[in-house]
N, C-alpha and C positions, 0 to 999 in steps of 0.2 A: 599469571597473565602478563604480556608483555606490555611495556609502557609505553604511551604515545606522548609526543612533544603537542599538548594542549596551548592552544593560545585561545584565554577566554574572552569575551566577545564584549564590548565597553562601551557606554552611552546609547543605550539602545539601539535601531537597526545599522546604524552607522558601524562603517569597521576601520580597523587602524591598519594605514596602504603599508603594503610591502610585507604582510606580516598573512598571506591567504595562502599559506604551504602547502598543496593538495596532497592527499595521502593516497599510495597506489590500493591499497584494501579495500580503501571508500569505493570504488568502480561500482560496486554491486550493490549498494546500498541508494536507498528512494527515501527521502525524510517526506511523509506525509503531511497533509495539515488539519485535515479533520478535528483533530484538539483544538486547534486556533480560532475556529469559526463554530465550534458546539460544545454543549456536553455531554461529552463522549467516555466510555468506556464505562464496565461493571465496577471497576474500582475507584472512578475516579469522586472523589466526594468531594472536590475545591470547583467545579465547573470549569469553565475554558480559563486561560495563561492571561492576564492582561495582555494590551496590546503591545506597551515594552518587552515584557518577558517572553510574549511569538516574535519577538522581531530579535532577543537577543538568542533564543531557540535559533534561530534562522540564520542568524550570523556565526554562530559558534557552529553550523553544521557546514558551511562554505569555508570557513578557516580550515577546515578540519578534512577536505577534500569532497565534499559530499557536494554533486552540481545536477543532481536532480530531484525533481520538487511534485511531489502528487497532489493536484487539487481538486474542485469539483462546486461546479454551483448549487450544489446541496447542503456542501457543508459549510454553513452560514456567510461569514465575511469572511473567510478563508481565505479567498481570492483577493481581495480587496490588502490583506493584510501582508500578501505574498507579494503583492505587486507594488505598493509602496518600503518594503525590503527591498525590491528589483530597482524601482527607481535611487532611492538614495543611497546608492551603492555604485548606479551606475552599470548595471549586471543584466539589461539587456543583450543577448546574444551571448552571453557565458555561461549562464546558466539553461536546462533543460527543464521544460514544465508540461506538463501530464494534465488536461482537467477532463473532464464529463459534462455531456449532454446533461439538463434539467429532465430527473424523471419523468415518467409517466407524460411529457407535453404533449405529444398527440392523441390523448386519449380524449372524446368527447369533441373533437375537432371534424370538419366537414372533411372525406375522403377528397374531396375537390381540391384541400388546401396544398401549398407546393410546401412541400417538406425539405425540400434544397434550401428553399429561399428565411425556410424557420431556424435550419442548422447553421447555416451560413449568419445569420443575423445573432442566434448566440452565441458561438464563436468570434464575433467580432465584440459582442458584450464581453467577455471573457477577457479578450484580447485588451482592449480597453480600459479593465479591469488593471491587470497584470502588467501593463505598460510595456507589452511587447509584440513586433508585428507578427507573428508564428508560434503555433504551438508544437513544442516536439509531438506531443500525441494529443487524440480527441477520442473518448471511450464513450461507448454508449452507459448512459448507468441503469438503462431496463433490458435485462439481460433480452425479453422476448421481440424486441427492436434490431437485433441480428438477422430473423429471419424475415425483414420486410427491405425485397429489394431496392425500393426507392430511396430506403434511407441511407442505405448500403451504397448506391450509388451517388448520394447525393455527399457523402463523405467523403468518396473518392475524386468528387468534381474539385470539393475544397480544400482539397490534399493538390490537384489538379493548379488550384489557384494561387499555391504557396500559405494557404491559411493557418495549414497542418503537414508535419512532415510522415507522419503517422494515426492512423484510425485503429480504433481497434471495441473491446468490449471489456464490461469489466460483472464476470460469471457469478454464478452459485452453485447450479448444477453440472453433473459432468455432460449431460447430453446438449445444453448450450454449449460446453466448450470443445467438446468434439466437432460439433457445428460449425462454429465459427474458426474453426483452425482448418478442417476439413474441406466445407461449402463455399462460406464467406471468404474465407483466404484473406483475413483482417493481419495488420501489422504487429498488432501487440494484443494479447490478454492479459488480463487483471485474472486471476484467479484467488481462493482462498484455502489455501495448506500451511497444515500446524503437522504438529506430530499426532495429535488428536482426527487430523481429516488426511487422511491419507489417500482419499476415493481415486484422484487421477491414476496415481502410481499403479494402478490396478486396471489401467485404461491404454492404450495407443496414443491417447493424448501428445505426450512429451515426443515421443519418435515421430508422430506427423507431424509436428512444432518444427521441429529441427529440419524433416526433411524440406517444411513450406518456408520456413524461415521468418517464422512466425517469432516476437520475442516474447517474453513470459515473466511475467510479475508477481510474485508471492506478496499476498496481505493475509492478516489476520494472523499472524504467530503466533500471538500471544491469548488468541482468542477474545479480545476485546478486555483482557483484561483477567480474564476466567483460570487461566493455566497458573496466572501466578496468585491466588486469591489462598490465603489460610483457610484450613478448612471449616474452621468455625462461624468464619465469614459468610460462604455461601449460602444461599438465599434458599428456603424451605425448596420450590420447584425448579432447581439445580442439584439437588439433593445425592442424585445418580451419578455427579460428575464427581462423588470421593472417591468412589472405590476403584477410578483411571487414575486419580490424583495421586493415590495412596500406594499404586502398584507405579505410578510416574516416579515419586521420591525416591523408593527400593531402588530400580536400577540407577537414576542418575547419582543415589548417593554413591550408590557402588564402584562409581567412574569419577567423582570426585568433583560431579557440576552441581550449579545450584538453577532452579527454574527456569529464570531467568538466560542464561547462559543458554539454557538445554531449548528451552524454546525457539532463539533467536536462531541459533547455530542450525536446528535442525533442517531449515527454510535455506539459512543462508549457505549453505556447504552441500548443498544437493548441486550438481554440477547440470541439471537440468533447468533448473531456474535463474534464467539473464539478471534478475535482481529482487531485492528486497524489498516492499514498500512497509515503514515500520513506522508508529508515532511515539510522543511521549510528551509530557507534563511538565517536563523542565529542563534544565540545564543539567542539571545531575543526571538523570535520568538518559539524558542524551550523550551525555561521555562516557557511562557506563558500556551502550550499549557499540558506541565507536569501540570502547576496547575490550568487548567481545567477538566483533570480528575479528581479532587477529588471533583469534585462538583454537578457529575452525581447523588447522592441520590435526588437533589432538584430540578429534572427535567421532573419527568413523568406525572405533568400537561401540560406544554408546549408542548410536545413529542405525548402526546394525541390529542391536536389539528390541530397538524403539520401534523399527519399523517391523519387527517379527509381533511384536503383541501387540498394537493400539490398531487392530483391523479387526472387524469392521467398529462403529462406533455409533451411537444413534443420532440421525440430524437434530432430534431436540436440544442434542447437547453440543454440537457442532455448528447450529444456525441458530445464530445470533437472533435473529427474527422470529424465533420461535420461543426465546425464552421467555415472552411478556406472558405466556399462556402458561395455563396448571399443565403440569405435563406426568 
């Protein structure tokens, strides 16, 4: 694996001037925050990063070329904690920032209420948040909020006003995201593909993206954590997902990658997908996964075979959402 000139990141969110070298591979890569604001993932047993260690996360991925940021008022102070990096750095208007509508908010709400003026009010909370006048993008995060024109419109009014330079959704199913590339003709999707969920590739999806100029965001690589888990590890009602794991290691040992690697690459080397959204736990964690981008050129043997056997796959094991239940 080829090596990167790392500059590690020093006295928490603050960075040391002259020393923020952008790296041309980083283009496709999205540093999530979800870790910073919860706890997040099947593997993670330490809880969320103190707030130094998200701020020196945050800095060492800006050093390191990475200038766009996925967040979302779901995922606890995330925002809060992205937006005080933004200020003391100074990194309004340098950097690029992604969040989401509050779930489920108008559900139990009077049809009466104006929903412009709810979207509008939490994007300015956001905004606020994050100490910046604009967000590069605004994603619904209830996928079934796609199909309700008002709100669809009401995105576009604040796209209109300079709030947002981009709206869009962030999917589970393929038939919301045929939807919304299709109908809604939204700016960006959030989608989730691993080598494990391959459903789109098997859809029109990617060719009306392109043809509508829609951009396209891959999460969940690593499956929340699942793809790289020992097998000993995994939890009694996961139990199904060895025998993908076990037939996962055989090829990529074959190829000479390790999970990890195989996971990321998969997502990130598909010339279909404008970027990456990917998280992590630490600073190790996060240099690792910079210098596995650059190793996508020596990968479309493996990638070739991955995608002939992990079809189809069961959603129990692919939605996340589904693992709390016996399955």
């Amino acid at each position: 694996m080829k090596n990167l000139a790392i500059i590690p990141a020093r006295g928490g969110s603050k960075m040391t001037p002259g020393k923020n070298i952008p790296n041309r591979n980083m283009n496709k890569l999205v540093l999530g925050t979800v870790q910073f604001g919860l706890d997040y993932g099947i593997v993670n047993k330490l809880g969320k990063p103190s707030l130094e260690d998200s701020l020196k996360m945050l800095a060492f991925a800006f050093q390191n070329g990475i200038r766009t940021f996925d967040t979302a008022f779901a995922y606890g102070d995330a925002e809060e904690i992205l937006g005080k990096f933004v200020v003391d750095n100074k990194l309004a208007g340098k950097v690029k920032i992604i969040s989401k509508l509050k779930p489920n908010i108008f559900e139990g709400r009077s049809p009466e209420v104006s929903k412009y003026k709810i979207i509008k009010w939490e994007i300015e909370k956001s905004l606020n948040k994050l100490h910046i006048k604009s967000l590069d993008g605004y994603l619904l995060h209830t996928p079934a909020y796609i199909y309700d024109k008002k709100i669809v419109e009401a995105l576009k009014q604040c796209k209109k006003e300079g709030l947002i330079s981009n709206f869009g959704v962030s999917i589970y199913d393929a038939k919301d995201a045929l939807y919304a590339v299709k109908d809604a003709r939204v700016d960006y999707i959030q989608i989730p593909y691993s080598v494990f969920d391959q459903r789109l590739d098997k859809t029109d999806f990617f060719k009306i993206a392109k043809k509508n100029n829609v951009k396209i965001f891959a999460r969940s690589a690593f499956l929340q954590g699942l793809i790289l888990m020992k097998n000993s590890m995994i939890p009694k009602h996961l139990s199904e997902a060895k025998k993908y794991l076990n037939t996962f290691d055989k090829i990529i040992g074959k190829h000479g990658f390790t999970r990890i690697q195989t996971a990321m690459l998969f997502s990130y080397s598909n010339s279909n997908i404008d970027s990456l959204v990917f998280g992590v736990d630490n600073v190790s964690q996060l240099k690792q996964n910079i210098g596995i981008a650059n190793r996508a050129v020596d990968f479309e043997k493996c990638r070739a075979e991955l995608e002939a056997r992990f079809i189809p796959i069961k959603k129990s094991i692919i939605f996340p959402s589904l693992w709390s239940k016996k399955i």
